[in-house]
N, C-alpha and C positions, 0 to 999 in steps of 0.2 A: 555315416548317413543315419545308421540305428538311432544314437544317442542324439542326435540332433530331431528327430523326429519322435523321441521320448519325452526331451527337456523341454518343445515348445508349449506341449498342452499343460505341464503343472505350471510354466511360466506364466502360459494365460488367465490358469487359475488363480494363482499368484497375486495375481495383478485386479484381477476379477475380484475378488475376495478382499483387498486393501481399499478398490475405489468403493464396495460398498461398507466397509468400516469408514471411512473419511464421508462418503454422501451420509449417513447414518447420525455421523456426529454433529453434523452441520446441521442438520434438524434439531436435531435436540437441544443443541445449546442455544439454538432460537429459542426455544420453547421453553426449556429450565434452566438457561443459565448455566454458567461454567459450573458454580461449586454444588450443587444439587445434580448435577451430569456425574454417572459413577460407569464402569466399564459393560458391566452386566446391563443396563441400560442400553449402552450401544450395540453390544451384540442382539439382545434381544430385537434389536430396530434391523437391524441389517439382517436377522435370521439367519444368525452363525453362532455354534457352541460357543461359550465363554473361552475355550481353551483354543480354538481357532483363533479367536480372539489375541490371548497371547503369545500366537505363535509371531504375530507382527509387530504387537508393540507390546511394551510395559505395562503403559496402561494411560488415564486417558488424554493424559499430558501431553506423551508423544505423539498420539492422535491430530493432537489442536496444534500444535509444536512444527507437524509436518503442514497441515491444512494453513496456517498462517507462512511458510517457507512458498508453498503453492500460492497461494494470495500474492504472496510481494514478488514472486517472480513474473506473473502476469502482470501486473500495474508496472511493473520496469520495463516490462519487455513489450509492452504498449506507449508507455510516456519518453522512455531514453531519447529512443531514435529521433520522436517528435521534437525533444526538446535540443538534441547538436542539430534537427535544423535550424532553429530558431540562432542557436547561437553563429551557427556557419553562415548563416544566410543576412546576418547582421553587419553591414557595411558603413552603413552614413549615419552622422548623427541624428538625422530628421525619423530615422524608422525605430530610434530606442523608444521612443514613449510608446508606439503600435507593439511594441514585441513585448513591454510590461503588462499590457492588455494580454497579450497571445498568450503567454507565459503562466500566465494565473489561470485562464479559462481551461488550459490542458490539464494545470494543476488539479482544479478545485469545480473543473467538470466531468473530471474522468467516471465512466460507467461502474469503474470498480470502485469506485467511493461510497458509491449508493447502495451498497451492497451492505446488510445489516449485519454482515460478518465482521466487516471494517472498525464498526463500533466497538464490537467484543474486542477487537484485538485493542484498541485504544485502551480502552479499560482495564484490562489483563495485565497492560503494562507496568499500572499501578502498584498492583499488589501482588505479581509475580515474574522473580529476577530474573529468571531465565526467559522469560518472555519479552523484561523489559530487554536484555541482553540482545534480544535480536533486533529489537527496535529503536535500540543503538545504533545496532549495524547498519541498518536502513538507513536513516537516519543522515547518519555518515555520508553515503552514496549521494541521498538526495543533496546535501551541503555541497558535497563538492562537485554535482553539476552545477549547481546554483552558482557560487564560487566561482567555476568555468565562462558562466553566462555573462557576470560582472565585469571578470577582465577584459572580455569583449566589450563590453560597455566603455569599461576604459580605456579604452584605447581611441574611442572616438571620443570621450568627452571626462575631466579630472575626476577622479573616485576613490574617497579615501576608505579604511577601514572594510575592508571587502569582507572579510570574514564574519563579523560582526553585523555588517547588514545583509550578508546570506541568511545571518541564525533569524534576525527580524523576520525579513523574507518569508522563508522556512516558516513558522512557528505562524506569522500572522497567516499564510496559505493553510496549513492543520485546520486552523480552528475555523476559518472560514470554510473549507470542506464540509465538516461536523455541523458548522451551525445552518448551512444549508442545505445538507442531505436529511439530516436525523434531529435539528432542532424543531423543523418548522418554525422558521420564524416572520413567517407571513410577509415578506417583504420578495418583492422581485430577485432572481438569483442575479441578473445582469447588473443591476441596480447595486446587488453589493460589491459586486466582482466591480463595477467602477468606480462606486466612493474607496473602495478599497486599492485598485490601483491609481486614484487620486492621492489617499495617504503614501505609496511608495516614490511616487512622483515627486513630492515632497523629500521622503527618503533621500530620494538620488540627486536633487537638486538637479531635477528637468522642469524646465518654463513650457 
């Protein structure tokens, strides 16, 4: 009972002291940017010694590293579920062109999209590997529900090259994300989301 009632309070603090190293960093890299963000920065923002500081992480990679791990667990653990109903719930051929509609708007309206952290990580991927490495893995996951969705598709109506038109899929939902949260691009977001699900329609050879 002792050691259990010793271990809860450093755990708190623990825990207490990492969420504001990671709330700390998420401001700042709004503000300066990834490569101008240096550790002593962060601690300074969170009001924790530099060495507090690396008692949690290295430094400020694994910071962004874990907060982007955080990010993609929230947007899966929001979008997944949504998206096996869609494919569970897909019976007749008459409701595939509604569920290409459905399909994008869960995509490419999700609340975490719009979130200007999203951007950073996008970018990040460019010009670092271990960053790109996890948005690989993402990536991946997102494919192969997509993937999931198709074969349901096919089953009701002939669909060849699945894979390949996941990556289409995949790739045109990204940028339409990005060009509507963070472009501004003056145009109605419904408006794109259906000339855009009009170009997939095409894709899939649905009349």
């Amino acid at each position: 009972m002792n050691v259990k009632q010793l271990s809860e309070p450093k755990q708190k603090r623990s825990i207490a002291t990492k969420n504001k190293i990671k709330k700390a960093t998420r401001r700042l890299i709004s503000d300066k940017g990834y490569y101008k963000l240096t550790s002593n920065m962060i601690a300074a923002k969170a009001k924790i010694p530099i060495g507090s500081f690396y008692n949690y992480y290295k430094n400020k990679k694994g910071v962004v590293i874990e907060l982007i791990n955080d990010f993609n667990v929230c947007y899966h653990d929001d979008t997944v579920q949504h998206f096996e109903a869609i494919i569970s719930g897909l019976k007749d051929p008459s409701e595939v062109k509604y569920s290409v509609h459905e399909l994008l708007q869960l995509i490419v309206l999700s609340e975490h999209l719009e979130d200007p952290f999203y951007r950073i990580i996008h970018a990040l991927q460019f010009t670092e590997e271990d960053i790109l490495a996890i948005s690989a893995q993402v990536r991946e996951t997102e494919l192969y529900t997509l993937e999931a969705y198709l074969h349901q598709v096919s089953k009701l109506m002939p669909l060849d090259n699945i894979a390949l038109k996941a990556k289409i899929i995949h790739s045109t939902a990204e940028n339409l994300a990005l060009y509507i949260h963070h472009l501004e691009s003056g145009h109605h977001k419904e408006d794109l989301i259906l000339e855009t699900a009009t170009m997939i329609y095409s894709l899939l050879k649905i009349e």
